[in-house]
VEXDREN-2710 file (C-alpha; in Angstrom, 1 decimal):
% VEXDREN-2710
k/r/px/py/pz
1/UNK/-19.6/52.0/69.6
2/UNK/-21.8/52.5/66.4
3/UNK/-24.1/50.0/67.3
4/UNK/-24.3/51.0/70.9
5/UNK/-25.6/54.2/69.2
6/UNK/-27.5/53.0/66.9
7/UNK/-29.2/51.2/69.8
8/UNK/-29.9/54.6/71.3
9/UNK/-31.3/56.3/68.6
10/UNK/-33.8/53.4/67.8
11/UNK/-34.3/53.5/71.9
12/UNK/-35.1/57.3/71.5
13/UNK/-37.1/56.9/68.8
14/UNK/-39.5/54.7/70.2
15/UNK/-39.5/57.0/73.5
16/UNK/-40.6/59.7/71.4
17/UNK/-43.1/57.7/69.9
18/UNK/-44.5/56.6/73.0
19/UNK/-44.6/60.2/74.4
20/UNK/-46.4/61.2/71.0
21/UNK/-48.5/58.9/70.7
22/UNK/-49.8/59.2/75.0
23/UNK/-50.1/63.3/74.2
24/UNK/-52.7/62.3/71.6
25/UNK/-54.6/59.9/73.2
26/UNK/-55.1/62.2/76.2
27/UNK/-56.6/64.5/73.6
28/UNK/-58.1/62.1/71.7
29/UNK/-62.1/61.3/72.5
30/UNK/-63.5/63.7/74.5
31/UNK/-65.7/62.8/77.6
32/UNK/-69.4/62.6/76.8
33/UNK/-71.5/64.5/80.3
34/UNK/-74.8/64.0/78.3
35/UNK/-77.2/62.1/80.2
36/UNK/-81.2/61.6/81.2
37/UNK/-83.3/61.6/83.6
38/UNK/-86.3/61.0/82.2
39/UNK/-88.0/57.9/80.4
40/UNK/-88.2/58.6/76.6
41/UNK/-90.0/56.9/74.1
42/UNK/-87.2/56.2/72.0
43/UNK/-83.4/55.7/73.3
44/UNK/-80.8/57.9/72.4
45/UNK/-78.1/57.2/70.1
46/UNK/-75.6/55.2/72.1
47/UNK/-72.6/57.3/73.2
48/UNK/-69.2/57.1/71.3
49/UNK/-71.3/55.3/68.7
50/UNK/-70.8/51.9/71.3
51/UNK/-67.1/51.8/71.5
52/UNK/-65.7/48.6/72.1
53/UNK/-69.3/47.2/71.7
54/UNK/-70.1/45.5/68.5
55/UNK/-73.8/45.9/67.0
56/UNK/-74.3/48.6/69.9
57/UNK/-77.8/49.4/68.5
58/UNK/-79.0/46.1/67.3
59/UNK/-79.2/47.2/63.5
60/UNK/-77.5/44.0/62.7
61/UNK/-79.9/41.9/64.6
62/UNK/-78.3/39.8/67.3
63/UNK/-74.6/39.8/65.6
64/UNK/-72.2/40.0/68.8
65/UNK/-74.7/39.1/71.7
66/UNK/-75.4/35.8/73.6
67/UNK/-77.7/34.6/75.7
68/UNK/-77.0/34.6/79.3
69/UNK/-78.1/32.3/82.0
70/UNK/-80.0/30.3/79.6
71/UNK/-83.0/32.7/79.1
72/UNK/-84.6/33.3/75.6
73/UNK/-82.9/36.3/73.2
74/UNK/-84.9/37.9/70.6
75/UNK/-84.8/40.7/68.4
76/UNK/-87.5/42.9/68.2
77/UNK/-88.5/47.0/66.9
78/UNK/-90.6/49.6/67.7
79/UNK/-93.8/49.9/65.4
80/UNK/-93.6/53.4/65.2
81/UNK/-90.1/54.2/64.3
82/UNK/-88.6/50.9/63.3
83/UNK/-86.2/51.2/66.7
84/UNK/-84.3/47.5/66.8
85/UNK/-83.8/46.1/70.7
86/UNK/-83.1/43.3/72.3
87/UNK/-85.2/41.2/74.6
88/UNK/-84.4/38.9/76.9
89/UNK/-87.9/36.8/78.1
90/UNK/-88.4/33.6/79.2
91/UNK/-86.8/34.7/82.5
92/UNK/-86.4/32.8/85.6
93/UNK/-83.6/34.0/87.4
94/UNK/-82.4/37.8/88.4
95/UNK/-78.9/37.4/85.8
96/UNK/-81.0/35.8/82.7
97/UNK/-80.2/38.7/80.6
98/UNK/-78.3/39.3/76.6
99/UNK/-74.7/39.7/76.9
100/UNK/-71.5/40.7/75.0
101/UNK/-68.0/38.9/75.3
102/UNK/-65.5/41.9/75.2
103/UNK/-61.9/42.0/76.4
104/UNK/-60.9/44.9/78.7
105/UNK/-57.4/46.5/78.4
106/UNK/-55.3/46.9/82.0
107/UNK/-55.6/49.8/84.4
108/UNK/-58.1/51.6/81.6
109/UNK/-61.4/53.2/82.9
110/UNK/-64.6/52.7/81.0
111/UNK/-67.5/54.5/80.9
112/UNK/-70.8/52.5/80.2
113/UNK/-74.2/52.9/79.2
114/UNK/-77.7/51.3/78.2
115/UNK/-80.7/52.5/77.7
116/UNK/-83.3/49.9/79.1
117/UNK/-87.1/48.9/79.1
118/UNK/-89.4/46.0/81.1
119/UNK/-92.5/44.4/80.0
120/UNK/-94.4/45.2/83.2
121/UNK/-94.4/47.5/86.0
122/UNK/-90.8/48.7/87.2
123/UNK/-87.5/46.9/87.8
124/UNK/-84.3/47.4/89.3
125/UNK/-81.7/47.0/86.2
126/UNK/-77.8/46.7/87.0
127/UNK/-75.1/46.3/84.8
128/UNK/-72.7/43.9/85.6
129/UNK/-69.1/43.3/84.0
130/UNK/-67.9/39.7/84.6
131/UNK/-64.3/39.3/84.7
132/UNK/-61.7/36.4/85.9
133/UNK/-61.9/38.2/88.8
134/UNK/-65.3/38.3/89.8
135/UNK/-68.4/40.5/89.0
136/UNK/-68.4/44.1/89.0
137/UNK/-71.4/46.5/89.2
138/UNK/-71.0/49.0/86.9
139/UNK/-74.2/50.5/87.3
140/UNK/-78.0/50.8/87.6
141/UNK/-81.1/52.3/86.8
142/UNK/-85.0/51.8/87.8
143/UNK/-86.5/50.6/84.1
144/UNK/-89.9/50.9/83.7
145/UNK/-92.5/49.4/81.2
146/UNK/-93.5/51.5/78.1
147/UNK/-90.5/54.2/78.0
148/UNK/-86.7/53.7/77.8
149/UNK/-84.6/54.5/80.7
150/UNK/-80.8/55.5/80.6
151/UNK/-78.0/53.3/82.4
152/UNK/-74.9/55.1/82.9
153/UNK/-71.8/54.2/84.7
154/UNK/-68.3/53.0/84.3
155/UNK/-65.7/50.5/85.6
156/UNK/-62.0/50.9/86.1
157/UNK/-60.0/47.1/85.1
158/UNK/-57.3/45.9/87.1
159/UNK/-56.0/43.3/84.5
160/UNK/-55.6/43.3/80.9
161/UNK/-58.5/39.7/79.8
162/UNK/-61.5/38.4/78.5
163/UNK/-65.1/39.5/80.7
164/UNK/-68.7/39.8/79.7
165/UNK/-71.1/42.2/80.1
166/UNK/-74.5/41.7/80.7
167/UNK/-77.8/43.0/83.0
168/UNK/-79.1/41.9/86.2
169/UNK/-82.7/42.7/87.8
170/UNK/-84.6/41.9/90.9
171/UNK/-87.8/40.7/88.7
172/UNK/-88.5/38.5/86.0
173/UNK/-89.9/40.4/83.8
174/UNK/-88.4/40.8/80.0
175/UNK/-85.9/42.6/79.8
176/UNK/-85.8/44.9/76.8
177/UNK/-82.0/46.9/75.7
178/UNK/-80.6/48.9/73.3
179/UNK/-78.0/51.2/72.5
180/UNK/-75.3/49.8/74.4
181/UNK/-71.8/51.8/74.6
182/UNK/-68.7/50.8/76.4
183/UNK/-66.0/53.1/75.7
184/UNK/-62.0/52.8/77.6
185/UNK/-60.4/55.7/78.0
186/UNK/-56.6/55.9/79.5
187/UNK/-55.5/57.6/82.7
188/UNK/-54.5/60.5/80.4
189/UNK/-57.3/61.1/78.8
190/UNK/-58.9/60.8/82.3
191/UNK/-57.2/63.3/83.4
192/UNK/-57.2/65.5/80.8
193/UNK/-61.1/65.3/80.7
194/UNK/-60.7/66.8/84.1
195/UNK/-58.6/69.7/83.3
196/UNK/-60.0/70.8/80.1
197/UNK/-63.5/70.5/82.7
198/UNK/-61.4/72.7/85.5
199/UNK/-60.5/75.2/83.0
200/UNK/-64.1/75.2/81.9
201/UNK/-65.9/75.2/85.5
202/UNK/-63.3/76.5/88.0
203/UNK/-61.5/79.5/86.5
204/UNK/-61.5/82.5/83.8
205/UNK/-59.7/84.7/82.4
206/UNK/-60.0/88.0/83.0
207/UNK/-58.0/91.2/81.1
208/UNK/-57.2/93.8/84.1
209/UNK/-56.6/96.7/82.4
210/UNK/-54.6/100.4/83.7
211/UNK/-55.8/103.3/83.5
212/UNK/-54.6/106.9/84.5
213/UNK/-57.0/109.8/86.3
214/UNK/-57.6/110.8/83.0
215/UNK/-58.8/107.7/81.3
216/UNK/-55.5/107.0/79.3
217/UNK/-54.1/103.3/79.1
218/UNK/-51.2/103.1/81.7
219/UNK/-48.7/100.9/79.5
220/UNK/-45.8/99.1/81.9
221/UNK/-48.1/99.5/85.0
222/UNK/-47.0/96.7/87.6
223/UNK/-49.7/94.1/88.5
224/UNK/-50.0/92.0/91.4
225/UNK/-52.6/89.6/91.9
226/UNK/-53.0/87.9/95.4
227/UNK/-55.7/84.9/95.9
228/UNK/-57.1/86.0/99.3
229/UNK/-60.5/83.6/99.5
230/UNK/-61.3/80.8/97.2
231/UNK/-64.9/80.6/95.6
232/UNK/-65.1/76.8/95.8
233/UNK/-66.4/75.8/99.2
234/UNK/-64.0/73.1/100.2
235/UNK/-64.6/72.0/104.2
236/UNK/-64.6/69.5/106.9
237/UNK/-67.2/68.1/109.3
238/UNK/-66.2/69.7/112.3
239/UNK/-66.6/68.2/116.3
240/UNK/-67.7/69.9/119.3
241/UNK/-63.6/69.1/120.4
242/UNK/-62.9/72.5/118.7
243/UNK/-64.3/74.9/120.7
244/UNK/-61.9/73.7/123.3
245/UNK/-58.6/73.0/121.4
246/UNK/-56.6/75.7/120.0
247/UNK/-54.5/73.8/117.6
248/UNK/-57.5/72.6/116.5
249/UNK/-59.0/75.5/116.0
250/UNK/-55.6/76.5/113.9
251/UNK/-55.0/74.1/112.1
252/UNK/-59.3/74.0/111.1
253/UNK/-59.4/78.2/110.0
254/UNK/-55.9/77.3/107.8
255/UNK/-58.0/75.0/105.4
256/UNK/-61.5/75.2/105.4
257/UNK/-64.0/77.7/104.1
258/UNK/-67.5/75.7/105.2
259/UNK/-68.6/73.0/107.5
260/UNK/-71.1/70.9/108.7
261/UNK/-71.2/69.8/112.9
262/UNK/-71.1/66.3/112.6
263/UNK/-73.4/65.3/115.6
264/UNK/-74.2/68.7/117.7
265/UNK/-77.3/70.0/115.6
266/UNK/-79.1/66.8/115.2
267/UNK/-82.2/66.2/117.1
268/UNK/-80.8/64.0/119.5
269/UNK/-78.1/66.2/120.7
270/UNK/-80.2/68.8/121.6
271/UNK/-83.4/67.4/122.9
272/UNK/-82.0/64.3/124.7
273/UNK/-85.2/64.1/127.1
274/UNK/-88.2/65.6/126.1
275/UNK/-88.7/69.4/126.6
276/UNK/-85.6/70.0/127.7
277/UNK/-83.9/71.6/124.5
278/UNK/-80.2/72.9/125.0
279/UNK/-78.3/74.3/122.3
280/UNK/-75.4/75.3/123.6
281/UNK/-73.3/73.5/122.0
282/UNK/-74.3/73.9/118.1
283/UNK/-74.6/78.1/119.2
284/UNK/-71.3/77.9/120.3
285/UNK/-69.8/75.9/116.6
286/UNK/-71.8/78.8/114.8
287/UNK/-70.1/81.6/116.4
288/UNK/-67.1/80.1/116.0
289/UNK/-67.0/79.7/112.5
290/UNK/-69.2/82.7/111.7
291/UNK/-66.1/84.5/113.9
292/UNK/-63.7/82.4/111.3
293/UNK/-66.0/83.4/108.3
294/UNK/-66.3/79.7/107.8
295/UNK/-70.3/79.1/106.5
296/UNK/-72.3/76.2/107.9
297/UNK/-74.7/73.4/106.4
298/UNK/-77.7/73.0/108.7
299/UNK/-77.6/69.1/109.8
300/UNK/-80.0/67.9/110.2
301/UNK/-83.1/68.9/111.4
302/UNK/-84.9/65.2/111.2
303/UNK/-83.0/61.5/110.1
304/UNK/-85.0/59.0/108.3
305/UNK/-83.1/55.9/110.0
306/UNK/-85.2/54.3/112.3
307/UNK/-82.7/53.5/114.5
308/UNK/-81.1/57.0/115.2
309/UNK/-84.4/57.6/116.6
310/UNK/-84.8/58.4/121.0
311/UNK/-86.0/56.2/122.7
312/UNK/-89.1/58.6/123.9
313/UNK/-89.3/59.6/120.1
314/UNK/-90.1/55.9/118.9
315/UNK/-92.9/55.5/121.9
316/UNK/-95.4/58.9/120.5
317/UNK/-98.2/58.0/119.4
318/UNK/-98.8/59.5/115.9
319/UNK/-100.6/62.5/116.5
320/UNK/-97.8/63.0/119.9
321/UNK/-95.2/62.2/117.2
322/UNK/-96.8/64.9/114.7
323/UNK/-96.6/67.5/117.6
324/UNK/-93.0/66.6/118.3
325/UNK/-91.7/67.0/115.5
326/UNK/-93.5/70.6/114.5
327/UNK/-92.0/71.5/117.6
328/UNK/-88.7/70.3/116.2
329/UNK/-88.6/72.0/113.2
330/UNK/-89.7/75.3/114.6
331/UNK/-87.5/75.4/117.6
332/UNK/-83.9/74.7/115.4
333/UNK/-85.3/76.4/112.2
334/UNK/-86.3/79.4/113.9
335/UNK/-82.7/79.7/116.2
336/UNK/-80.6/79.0/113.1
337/UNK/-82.5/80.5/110.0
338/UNK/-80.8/82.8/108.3
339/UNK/-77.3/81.7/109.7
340/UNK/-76.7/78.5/107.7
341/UNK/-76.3/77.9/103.4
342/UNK/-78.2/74.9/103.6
343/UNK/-80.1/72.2/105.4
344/UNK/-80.0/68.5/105.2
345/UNK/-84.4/68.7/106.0
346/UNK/-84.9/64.5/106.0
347/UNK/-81.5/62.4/106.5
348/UNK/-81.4/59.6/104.2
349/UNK/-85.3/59.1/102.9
350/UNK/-84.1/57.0/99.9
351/UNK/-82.8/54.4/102.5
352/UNK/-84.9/54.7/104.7
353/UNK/-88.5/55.8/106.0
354/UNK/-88.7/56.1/109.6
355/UNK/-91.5/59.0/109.2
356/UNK/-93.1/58.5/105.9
357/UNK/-94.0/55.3/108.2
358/UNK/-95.5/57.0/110.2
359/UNK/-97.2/59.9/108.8
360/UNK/-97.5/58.5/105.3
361/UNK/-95.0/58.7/101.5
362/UNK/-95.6/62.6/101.7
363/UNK/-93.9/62.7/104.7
364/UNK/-90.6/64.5/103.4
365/UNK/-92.3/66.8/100.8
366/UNK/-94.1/68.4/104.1
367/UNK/-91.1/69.2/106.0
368/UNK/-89.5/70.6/102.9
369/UNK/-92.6/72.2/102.3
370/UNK/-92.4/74.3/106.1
371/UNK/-89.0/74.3/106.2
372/UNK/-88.7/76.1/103.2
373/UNK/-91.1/78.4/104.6
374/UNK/-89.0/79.2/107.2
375/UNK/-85.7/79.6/105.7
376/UNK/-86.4/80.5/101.9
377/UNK/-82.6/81.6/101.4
378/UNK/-80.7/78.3/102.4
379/UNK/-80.9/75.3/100.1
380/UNK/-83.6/72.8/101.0
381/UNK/-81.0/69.6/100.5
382/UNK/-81.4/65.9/100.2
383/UNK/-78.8/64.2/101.9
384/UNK/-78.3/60.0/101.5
385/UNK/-75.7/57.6/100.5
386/UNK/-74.3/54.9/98.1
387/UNK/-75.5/57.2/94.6
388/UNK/-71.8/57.5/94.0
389/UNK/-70.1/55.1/96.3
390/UNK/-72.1/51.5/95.5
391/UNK/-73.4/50.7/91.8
392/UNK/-75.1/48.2/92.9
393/UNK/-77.4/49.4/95.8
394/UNK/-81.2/49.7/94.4
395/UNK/-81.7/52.5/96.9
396/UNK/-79.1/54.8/96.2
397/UNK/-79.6/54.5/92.0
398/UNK/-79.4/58.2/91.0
399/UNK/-82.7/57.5/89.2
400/UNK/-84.5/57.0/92.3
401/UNK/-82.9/59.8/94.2
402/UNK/-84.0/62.0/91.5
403/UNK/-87.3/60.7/91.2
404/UNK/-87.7/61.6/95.3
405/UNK/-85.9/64.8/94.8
406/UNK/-89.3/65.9/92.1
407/UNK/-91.8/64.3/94.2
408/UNK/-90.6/66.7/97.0
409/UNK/-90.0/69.9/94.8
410/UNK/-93.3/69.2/93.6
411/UNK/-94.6/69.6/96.7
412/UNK/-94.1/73.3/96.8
413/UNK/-96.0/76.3/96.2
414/UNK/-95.7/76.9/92.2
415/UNK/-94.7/73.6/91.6
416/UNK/-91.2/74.0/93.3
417/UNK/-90.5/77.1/90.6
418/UNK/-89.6/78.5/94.1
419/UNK/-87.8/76.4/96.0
420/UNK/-84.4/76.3/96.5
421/UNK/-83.9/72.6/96.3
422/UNK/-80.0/70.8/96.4
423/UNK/-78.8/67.4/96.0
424/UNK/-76.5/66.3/98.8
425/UNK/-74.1/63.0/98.2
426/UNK/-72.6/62.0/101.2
427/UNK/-69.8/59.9/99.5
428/UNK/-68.9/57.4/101.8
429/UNK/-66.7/55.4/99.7
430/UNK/-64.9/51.9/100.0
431/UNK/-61.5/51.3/99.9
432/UNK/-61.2/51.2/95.8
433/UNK/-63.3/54.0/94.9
434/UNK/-65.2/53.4/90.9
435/UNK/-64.0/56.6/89.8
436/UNK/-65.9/56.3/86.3
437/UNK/-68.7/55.2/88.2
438/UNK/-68.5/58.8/90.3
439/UNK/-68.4/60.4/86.9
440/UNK/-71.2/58.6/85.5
441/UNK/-73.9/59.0/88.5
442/UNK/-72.8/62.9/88.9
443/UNK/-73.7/63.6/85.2
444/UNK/-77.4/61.6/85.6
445/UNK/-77.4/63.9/88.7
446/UNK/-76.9/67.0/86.9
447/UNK/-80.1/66.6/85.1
448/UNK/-81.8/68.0/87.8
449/UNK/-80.5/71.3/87.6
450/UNK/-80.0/72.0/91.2
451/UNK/-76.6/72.2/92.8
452/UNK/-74.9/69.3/93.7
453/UNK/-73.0/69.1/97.1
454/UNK/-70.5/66.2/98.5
455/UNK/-71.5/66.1/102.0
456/UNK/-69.5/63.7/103.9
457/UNK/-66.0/62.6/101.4
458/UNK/-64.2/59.9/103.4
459/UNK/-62.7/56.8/102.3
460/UNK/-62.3/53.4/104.1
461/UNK/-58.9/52.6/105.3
462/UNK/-57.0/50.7/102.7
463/UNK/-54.1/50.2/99.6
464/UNK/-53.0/53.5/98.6
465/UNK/-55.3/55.0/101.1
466/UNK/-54.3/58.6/100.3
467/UNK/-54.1/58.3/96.4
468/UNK/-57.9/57.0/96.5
469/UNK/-58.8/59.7/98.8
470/UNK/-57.5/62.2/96.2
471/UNK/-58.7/60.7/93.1
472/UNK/-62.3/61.0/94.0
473/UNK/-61.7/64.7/95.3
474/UNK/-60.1/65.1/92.0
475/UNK/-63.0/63.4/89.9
476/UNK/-65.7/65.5/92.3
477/UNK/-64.3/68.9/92.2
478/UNK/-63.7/68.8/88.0
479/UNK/-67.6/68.1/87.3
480/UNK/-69.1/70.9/86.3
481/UNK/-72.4/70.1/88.4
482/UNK/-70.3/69.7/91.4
483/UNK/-71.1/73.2/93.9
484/UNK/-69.1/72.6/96.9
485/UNK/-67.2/69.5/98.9
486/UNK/-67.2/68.2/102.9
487/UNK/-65.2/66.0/104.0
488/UNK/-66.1/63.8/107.1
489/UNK/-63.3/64.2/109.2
490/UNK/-64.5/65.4/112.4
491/UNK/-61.5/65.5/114.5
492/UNK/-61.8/63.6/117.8
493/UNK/-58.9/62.1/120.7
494/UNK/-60.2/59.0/120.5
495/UNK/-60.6/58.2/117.0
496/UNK/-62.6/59.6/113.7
497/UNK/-65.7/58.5/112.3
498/UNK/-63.7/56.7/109.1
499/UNK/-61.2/58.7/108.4
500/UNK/-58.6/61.4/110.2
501/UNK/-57.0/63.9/108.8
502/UNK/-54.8/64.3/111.4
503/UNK/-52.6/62.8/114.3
504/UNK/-53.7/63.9/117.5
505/UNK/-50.5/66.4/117.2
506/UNK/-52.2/68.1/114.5
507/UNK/-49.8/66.6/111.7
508/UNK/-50.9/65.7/108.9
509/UNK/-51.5/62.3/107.8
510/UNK/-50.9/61.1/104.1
511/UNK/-54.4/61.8/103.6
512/UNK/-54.5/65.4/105.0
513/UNK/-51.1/65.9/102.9
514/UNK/-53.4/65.2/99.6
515/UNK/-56.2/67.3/101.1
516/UNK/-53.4/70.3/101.8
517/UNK/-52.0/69.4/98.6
518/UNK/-55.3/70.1/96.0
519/UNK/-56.4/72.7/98.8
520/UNK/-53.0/74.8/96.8
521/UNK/-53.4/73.7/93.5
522/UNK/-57.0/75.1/93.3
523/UNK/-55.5/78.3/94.1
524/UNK/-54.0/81.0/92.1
525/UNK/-50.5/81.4/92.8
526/UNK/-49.9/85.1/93.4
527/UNK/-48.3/86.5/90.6
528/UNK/-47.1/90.1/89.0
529/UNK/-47.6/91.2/85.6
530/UNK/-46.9/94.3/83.5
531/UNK/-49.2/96.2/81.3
532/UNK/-49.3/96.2/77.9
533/UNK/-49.1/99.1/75.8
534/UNK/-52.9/99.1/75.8
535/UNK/-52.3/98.8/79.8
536/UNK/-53.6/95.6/79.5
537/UNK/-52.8/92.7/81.7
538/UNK/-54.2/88.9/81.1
539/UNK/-54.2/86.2/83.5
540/UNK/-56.1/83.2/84.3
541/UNK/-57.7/83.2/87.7
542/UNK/-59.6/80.3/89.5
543/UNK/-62.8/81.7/91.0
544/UNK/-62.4/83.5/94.0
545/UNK/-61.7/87.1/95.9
546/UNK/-58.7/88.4/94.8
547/UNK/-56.6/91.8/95.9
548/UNK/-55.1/93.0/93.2
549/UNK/-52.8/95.9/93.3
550/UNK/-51.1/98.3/90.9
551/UNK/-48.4/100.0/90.5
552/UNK/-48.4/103.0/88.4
553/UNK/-44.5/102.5/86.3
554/UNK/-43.6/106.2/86.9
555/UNK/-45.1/106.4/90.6
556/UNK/-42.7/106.6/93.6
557/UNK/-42.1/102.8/94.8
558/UNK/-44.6/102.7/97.8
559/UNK/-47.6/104.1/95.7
560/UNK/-49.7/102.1/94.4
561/UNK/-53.9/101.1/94.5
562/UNK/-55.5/98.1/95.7
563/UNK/-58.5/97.0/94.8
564/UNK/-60.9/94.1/95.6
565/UNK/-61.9/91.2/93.0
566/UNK/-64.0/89.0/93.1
567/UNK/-64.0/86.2/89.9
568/UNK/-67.1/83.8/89.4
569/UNK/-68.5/81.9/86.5
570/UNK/-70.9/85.1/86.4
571/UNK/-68.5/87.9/86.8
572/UNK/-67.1/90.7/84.1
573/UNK/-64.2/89.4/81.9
574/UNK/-62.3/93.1/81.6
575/UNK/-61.6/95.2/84.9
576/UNK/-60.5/98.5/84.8
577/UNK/-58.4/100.0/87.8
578/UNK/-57.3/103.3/88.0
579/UNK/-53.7/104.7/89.3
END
């Protein structure tokens, strides 16, 4: 019997331990959000001073790097400040690169970064993390010659081993690093980056305070505080289905707060032959979510991909083609100004280039240019794919987005002081989401200072379909950058683009139960509080409207005042309501 005790104590023991020692390593390095955007001539000190990299900055010469792929490795500094790099020359292949051996701890994500330079011109630099598994891009930037260009991104392991980091490029050129950080971090710390980031981003607290006719605190007052409308917009893609499908329609006003129409606005739903534009059906959508007070993302007016083109649109000549599509932009512009929060101007210009082909590179910056012009309240977005969702797609690289987001602000009057620009990430991820990754490429992103919008959240069929789904809503909606999330789950009978939310019964499917399921917790539960003897009452509320009424303690039971809140980052801290 003693020993059976003994056994248990030592047992409990070490199951304290365990839970003491996983409450301080949640709290124990905080998540870095710094980034750049621009091309320094100097790096930054590397972040977490390296972490599990040794000789991160290349003080101690080469000590802890290799060659890779057989290439040439020196060490070499800046003649102005000393600055100690690497460089990799004698290059013949796109892997030839330095590297580090490093060994990676199981189910642990790591954020990454490098700051990088070429010898000539610019090149497409990705990181890549070789493991017994195979390679994994953990992120990429656009280096360029004579400046130093941030990498940042992030890799989640699957297996506890031995891998090797080192830098891929689609030219020759040297290859020039420094600074070099790779730092794990557990689920709990993950997770508790994102709270401590909700608590930051998504709520405040905010002192309600009771007051009698005569200005006199109102200790004991009764205080109750009702979420009516949250302040983060949270929506769906929505189908033309719904304007003839009431449960639909039900089970669409429940959730969602803003939506984009997933086909009916675009240019080839409403001008099918030419000169014969009908509207009918994206008029209809408005009015029904304007009647729902549901707000609407203008998309799009034009769509960079060659091959969602018409038919009659790909045989215009140029200057027919020029006509066309100032007739375009007038006709939907001029019907729907006013009436949307945004619009998605060119579709996908970092992929593609189906007009800058045809009208030359400035293209985009003139339709932003006159649409703005049209409708200067709604953001002017960008709207493309694979900045979050693929590390290792040269087109998407936030770098490059960013670089066509200023070349199209800077197209505007004042040099885009003005304009109302936005960044739109469609988010069309795999089936295994790189959640650091996300991270990563949304805090490069941020450095532009406009908002930031997921556009079109799905997720490709897959493992633990529903728990990937809700991990990148999770990692989207902490950031701080992060303004507002669609998801693309147009209902439709038949099927959904990617991804339903629903049966055709309007039940939930595992991945509508996580939507349902975050949709509550980013609410404030309603509560009641009593007044201090100050007649102060302190809560913490996620932004939002709020009615809050109260109760004056000596007051007959049915008498009481409401009054209308409404909480924001910018909003008062101390409300005073009188009863």
């Amino acid at each position: 019997m003693r020993g059976s005790m003994e056994r248990s104590a030592v047992f409990f023991l070490v199951w304290a331990a365990a839970l003491l020692n996983a409450a301080l390593m949640a709290q124990s390095v905080p998540y870095d959000y710094s980034s750049s955007s621009e091309c320094l001539a100097e790096p930054l000190e590397p972040h977490y001073g390296g972490g599990v990299i040794v000789n991160p900055n290349f003080d101690d010469g080469l000590k802890g790097w290799s060659v890779f792929g057989y290439s040439s490795v020196a060490e070499a500094s800046s003649a102005a400040t000393g600055n100690r790099y690497a460089v990799a020359t004698n290059r013949t292949r796109s892997y030839q690169s330095v590297s580090q051996k490093v060994y990676l701890q199981n189910d642990t994500h790591y954020t990454l970064s490098a700051w990088l330079q070429v010898s000539d011109g610019s090149a497409d630099v990705v990181a890549v993390v070789k493991t017994a598994d195979g390679f994994v891009h953990a992120g990429g930037v656009d280096a360029r010659s004579g400046c130093w260009s941030v990498l940042k991104g992030g890799l989640t392991t699957a297996a506890s081993g031995p891998a090797e980091l080192y830098f891929e490029s689609n030219s020759t050129v040297d290859m020039w690093v420094d600074n070099v950080s790779l730092q794990p971090f557990s689920r709990e710390e993950w997770d508790a980056h994102r709270g401590a980031a909700i608590k930051k981003a998504r709520k405040k607290t905010v002192r309600l305070r009771a007051r009698d006719t005569a200005g006199n605190p109102v200790p004991g007052a009764r205080i109750s505080v009702e979420h009516v409308r949250s302040g983060f917009p949270l929506g769906s893609a929505m189908s033309s289905e719904i304007l003839h499908n009431q449960r639909y329609q039900q089970w669409f006003t429940q959730r969602f707060t803003v939506t984009t129409f997933e086909n009916e606005m675009k240019w080839y739903s409403t001008e099918v032959v030419p000169g014969r534009e009908d509207y009918s059906v994206p008029d209809a959508m408005l009015r029904f979510a304007q009647s729902h007070g549901i707000a609407v993302r203008g998309h799009n007016i034009f769509w960079d991909d060659p091959s969602t083109q018409m038919g009659w649109v790909k045989a215009l000549s140029p200057d027919q083609l020029r006509r066309a599509t100032a007739k375009r932009i007038k006709s939907v512009m001029s019907r729907y100004a006013g009436k949307v929060i945004a619009w998605d101007v060119v579709n996908e210009n970092l992929h593609y280039d189906f007009f800058e082909d045809k009208f030359g590179s400035g293209a985009s910056a003139a339709f932003y240019r006159k649409a703005h012009g049209m409708d200067g309240g709604a953001l002017m977005s960008m709207n493309d794919f694979n900045t979050l969702e693929q590390p290792g797609d040269p087109n998407g690289q936030p770098s490059k987005y960013l670089r066509k987001l200023w070349q199209i602000k800077g197209a505007f009057p004042g040099n885009g002081n003005g304009a109302r620009m936005a960044i739109g990430l469609e988010g069309h991820f795999g089936a295994t989401p790189n959640i650091p990754y996300v991270r990563a490429a949304l805090d490069t992103m941020s450095q532009a200072g406009v908002p930031i919008w997921l556009t079109e959240i799905d997720v490709a069929p897959g493992p633990d379909h529903a728990h990937h789904l809700e991990q990148v809503m999770r990692e989207v909606y902490s950031h701080p950058a992060v303004h507002g999330i669609i998801l693309w789950t147009a209902w439709h009978a038949n099927r959904c683009y990617v991804m339903c939310l629903t049966d055709n019964n309007f039940k939930n499917l595992p991945v509508g139960d996580v939507v349902d399921k975050l949709i509550g917790e980013w609410r404030t539960s309603s509560h009641v509080g009593v007044a201090d003897a100050d007649g102060y009452y302190e809560t913490e509320l996620f932004h939002g409207d709020y009615k809050v009424t109260v109760a004056h303690p000596e007051a007959a039971a049915n008498a009481a005042v409401v009054q209308s809140l409404s909480v924001d980052k910018e909003s008062d801290n101390e409300y005073t309501i009188h009863v």
